[in-house]
DOMARNU-167250 format. One line per 10 residues: their letters; for each residue x, y, z of C-alpha. Coordinates in Angstrom, 2 decimals. Layout:
! residues N
A	X/Y/Z  ...
***
This chain:
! residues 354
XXXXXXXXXX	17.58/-10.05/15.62  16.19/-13.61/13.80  13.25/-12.04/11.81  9.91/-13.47/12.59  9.21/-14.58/8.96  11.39/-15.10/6.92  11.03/-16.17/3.02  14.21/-16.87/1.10  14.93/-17.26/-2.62  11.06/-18.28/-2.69
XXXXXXXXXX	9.48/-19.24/-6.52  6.12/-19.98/-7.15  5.13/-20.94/-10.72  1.85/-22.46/-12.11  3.20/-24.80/-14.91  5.40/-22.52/-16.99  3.96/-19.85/-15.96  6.36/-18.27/-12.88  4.07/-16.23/-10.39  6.91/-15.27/-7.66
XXXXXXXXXX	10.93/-15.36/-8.83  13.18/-15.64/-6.23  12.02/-13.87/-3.07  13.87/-12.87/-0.12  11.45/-11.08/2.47  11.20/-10.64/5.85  8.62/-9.60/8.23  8.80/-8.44/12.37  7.36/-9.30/14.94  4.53/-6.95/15.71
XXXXXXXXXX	4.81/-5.17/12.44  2.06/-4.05/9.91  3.24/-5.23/6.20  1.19/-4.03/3.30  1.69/-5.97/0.10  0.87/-3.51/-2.47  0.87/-4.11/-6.64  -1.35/-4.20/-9.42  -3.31/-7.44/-10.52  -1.21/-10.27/-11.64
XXXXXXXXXX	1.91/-8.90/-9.16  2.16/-11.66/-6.94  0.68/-10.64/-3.76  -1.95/-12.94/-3.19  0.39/-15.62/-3.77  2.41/-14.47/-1.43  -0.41/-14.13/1.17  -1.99/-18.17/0.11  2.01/-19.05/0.80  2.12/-17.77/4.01
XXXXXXXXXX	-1.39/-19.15/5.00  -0.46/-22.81/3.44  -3.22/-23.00/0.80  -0.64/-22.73/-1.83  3.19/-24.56/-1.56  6.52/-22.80/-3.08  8.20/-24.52/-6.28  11.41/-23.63/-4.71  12.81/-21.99/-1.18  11.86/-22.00/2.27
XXXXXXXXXX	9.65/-20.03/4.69  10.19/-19.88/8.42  8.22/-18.77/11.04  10.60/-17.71/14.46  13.28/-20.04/12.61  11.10/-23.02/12.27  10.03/-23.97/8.80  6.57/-23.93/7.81  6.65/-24.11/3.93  5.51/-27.65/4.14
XXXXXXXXXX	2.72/-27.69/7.38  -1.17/-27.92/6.50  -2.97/-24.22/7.24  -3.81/-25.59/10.00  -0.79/-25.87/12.07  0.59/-22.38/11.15  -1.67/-20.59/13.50  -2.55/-17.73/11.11  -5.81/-15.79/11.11  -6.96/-15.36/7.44
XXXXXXXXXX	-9.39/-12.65/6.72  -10.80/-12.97/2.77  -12.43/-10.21/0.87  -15.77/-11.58/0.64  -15.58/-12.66/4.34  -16.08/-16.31/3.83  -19.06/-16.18/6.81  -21.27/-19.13/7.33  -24.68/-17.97/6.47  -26.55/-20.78/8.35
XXXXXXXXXX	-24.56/-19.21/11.79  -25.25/-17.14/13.81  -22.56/-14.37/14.67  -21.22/-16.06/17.89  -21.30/-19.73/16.13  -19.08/-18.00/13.29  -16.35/-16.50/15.44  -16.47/-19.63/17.83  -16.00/-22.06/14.98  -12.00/-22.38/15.21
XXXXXXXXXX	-12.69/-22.49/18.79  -14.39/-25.43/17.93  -12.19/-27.04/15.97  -9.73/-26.87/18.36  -11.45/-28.68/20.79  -11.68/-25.84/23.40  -14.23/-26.76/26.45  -17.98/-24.71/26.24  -17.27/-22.47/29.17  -14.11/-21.47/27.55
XXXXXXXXXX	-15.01/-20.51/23.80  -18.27/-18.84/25.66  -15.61/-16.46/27.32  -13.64/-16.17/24.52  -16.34/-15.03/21.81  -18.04/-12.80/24.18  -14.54/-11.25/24.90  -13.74/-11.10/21.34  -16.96/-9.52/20.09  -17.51/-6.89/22.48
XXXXXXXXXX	-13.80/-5.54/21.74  -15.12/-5.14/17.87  -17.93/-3.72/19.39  -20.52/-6.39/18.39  -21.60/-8.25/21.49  -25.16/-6.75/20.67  -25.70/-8.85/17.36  -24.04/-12.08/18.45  -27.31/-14.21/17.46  -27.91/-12.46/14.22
XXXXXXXXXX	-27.14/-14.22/11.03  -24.80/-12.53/8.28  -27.75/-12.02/6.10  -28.83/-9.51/8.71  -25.69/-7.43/8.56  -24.28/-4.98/6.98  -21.27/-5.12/4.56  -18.99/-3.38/7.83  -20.12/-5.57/10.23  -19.96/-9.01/8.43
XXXXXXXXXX	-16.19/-7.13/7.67  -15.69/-6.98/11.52  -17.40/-10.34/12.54  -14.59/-11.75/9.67  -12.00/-10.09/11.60  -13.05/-11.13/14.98  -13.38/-15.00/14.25  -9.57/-14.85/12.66  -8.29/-12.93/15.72  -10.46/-15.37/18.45
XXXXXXXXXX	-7.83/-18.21/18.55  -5.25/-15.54/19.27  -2.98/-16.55/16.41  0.57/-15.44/16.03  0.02/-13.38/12.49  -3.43/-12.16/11.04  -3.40/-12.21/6.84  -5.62/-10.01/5.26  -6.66/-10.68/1.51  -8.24/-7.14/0.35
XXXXXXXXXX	-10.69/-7.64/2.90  -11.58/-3.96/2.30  -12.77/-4.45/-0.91  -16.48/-4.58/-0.78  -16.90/-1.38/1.34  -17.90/1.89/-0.15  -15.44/4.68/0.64  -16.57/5.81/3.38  -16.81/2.74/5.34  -13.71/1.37/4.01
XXXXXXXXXX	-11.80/3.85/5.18  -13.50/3.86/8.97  -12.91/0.32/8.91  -8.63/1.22/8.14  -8.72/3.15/10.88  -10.78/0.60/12.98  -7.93/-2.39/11.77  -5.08/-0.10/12.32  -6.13/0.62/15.96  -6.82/-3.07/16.74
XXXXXXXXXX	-2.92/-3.51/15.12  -1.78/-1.26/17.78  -3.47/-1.97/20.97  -3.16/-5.64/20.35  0.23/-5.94/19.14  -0.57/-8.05/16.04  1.79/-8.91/12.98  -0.47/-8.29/10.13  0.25/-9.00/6.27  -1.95/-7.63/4.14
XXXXXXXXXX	-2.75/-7.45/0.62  -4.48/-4.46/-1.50  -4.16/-3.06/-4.98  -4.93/0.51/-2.99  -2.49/3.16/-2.67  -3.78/5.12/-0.09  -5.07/2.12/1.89  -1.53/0.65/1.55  -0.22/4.82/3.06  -2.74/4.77/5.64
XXXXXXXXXX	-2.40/1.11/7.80  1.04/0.50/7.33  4.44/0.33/9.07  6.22/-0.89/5.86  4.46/-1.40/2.57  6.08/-3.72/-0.02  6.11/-2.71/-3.78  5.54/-5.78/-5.97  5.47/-5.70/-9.76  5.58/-8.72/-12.02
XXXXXXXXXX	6.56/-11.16/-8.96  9.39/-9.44/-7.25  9.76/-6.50/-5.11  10.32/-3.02/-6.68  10.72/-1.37/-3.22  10.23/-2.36/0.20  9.94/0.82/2.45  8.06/2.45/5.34  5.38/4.84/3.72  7.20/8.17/4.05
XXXXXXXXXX	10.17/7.04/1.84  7.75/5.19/-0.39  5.96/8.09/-1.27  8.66/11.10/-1.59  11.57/9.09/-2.03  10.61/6.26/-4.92  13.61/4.03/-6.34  12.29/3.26/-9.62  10.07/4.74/-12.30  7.22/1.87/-11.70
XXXXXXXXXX	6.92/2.99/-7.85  6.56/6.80/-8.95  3.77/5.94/-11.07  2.09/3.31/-9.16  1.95/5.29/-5.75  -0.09/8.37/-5.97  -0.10/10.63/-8.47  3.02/12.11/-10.20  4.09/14.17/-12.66  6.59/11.62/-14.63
XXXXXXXXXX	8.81/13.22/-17.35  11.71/11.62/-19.58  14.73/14.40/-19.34  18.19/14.58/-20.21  21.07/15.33/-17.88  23.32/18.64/-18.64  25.55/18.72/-15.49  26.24/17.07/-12.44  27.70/19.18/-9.50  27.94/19.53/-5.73
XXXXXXXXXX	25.07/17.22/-5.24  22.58/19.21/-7.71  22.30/18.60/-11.35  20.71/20.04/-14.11  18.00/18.71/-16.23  16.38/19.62/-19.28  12.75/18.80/-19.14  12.15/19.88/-22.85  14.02/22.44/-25.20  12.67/24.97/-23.50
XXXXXXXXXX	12.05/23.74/-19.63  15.44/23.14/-17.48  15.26/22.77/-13.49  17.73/22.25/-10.52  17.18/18.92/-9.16  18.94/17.02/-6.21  21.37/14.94/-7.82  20.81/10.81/-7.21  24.14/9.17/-6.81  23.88/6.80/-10.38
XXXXXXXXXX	23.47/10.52/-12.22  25.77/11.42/-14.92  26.18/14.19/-17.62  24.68/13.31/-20.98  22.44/10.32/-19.57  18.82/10.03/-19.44  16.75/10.43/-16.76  12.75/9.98/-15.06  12.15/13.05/-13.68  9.02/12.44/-10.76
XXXXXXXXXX	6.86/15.94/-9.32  4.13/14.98/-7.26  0.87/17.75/-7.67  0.81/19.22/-4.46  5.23/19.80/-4.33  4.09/22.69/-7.17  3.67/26.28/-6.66  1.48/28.76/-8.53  1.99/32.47/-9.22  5.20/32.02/-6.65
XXXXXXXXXX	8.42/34.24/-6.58  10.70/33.66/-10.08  13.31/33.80/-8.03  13.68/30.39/-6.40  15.84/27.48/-8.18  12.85/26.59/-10.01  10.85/28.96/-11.77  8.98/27.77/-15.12  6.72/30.09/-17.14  3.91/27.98/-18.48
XXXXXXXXXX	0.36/28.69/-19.75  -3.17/27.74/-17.44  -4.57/24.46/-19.65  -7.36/23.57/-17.62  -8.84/24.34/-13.76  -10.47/21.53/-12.25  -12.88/21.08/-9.26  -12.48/19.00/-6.41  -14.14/20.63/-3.75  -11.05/21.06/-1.12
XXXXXXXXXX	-8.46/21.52/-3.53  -8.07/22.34/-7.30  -6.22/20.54/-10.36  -4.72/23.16/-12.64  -3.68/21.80/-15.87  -0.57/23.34/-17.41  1.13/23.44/-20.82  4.05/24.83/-22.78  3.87/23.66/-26.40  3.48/19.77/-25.98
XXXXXXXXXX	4.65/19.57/-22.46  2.76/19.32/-19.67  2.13/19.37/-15.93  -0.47/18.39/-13.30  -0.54/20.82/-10.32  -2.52/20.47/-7.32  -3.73/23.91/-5.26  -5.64/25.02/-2.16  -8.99/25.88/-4.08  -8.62/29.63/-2.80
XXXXXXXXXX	-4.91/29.90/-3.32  -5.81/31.91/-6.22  -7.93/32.98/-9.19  -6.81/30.80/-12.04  -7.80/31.61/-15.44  -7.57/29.81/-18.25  -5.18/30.37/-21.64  -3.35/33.06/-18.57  0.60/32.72/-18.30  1.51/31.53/-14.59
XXXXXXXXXX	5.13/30.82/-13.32  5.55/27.26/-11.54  8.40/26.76/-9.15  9.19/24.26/-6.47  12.10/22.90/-4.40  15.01/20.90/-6.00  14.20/18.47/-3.01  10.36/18.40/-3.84  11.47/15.88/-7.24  13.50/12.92/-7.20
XXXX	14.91/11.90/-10.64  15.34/8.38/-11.51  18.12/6.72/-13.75  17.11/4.52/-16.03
***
């Protein structure tokens, strides 16, 4: 199947400074792609790219097999949604989401029926003639959306257009995106620096560090299966320890965490006897006060307990090693300085070559 977007062996660099090295990406029809990294990765670049505001140094983009690398912005037919919403304050709400109406030339009667159409399905018909001074920071968000999605264009980019939003509302306003994804069919690319944002909306989310893409997976394997010791930090939280390699067998090997710590692990193909090794353990794949009897059983010593209301974080220590373990918050009665025995599942860790 020809991929609906399609970047190959795409550069970007701002004098001698290279942005974007070499990237080969594409993106289906219909599908919700998160472009996820810290500041500095790439992914806006990516996103201004797409849009046209920015032009590769080298490669092509294609949209449906036509290239596109070299068309204004406005010929692409891309929504663009921007963090701070880019509203026109002197508009009202309907003159803002029928302003690429406008542009296009539509007739009156037409962008009428089309802004009407397009507010009420945000739910938003009600405040058409108020000016974004008179909104909140969630609906100026939505009225943002709606004017990119009006001129039914063939891919929506979002520029951590969450951003502004307290928690709460920014993550009503995820759910309120990913619905609209669904029910409308829309290809969406969209850019955030947040984990769980990235977790939440997406079909695929795309890993970028330093330009280029670490790992480019659907959230499940993101999350438990990572590829490289940048991913296991940078999604979620992990407990991420250097080890060395004793044995390789059947699938399993053998790791020693420190001189006194060794655990069963499921053995990654690359994995070899006397090599090094990342070993990752997310929080919540630990067990406290469990049997000693499972493949994993460490005696270790109660750090710290902390509170966070529907779970607790029990710090844990043997001599200079430690571990971060995440517990229902009546799972039991931690005390601190007592000895407790950790276990988990050989296929609750991956370990990493290096």
């Amino acid at each position: 199947m020809q991929p609906f977007i399609q970047f190959e062996a795409v550069s970007k660099s701002f004098g001698a400074h290279t942005v974007i090295d070499s990237l080969d990406l594409t993106i289906q029809q219909g599908e919700f792609l998160s472009l996820l990294g810290p500041s500095g990765s790439g992914k806006t670049t990516i996103l201004m790219m797409l849009a046209g505001f920015e032009r590769p140094t080298r490669g092509t983009i294609t949209l449906e097999g036509t290239r596109i690398d070299q068309l204004p912005p406005h010929r692409r037919e891309m929504g663009v949604v921007f963090q701070n919403y880019a509203l026109f304050p002197h508009m009202t709400v309907a003159e803002n989401v029928a302003f690429p109406l406008e542009m296009k030339k539509l007739p009156r009667a037409e962008i009428a029926t089309k802004v009407e159409r397009a507010l009420d399905m945000v739910r938003l018909g009600q405040l058409k003639n108020r000016r974004p001074s008179q909104l909140s920071g969630g609906q100026q968000q939505r009225v943002a959306l709606t004017r990119a999605l009006v001129f039914e264009p063939r891919v929506i980019l979002m520029d951590e257009p969450l951003g502004a939003l307290d928690k709460q509302l920014r993550e009503h306003m995820q759910l309120e995106i990913r619905e609209l994804h669904k029910r409308l069919g829309l290809t969406i690319v969209f850019v955030t620096h947040d984990q769980s944002e990235a977790l939440t909306m997406s079909d695929r989310i795309a890993v970028f560090n330093g330009g280029r893409i670490e790992q480019i997976d659907s959230p499940f394997v993101i999350y438990d299966t990572p590829r490289t010791r940048f991913v296991a930090q940078f999604i979620g939280e992990t407990n991420l320890i250097e080890a060395d390699v004793v044995n390789v067998q059947g699938g399993r090997a053998t790791i020693a965490l420190s001189d006194d710590l060794v655990a069963q692990v499921d053995a990654a193909p690359e994995l070899a006897k006397g090599q090094k090794a990342w070993f990752s353990l997310r929080p919540e794949r630990m067990r406290l006060g469990a049997d000693p009897a499972g493949d994993n059983a460490l005696t270790m010593t109660i750090a710290d307990c902390i509170y966070h209301g529907d779970h607790m974080r029990v710090q844990l220590a043997q001599g200079q090693f430690t571990f971060t373990a995440r517990c229902e918050r009546l799972a039991g009665d931690w005390k601190v300085g007592a000895p407790v025995v950790v276990s988990f599942d050989p296929r609750d860790c991956t370990v990493l070559a290096p």
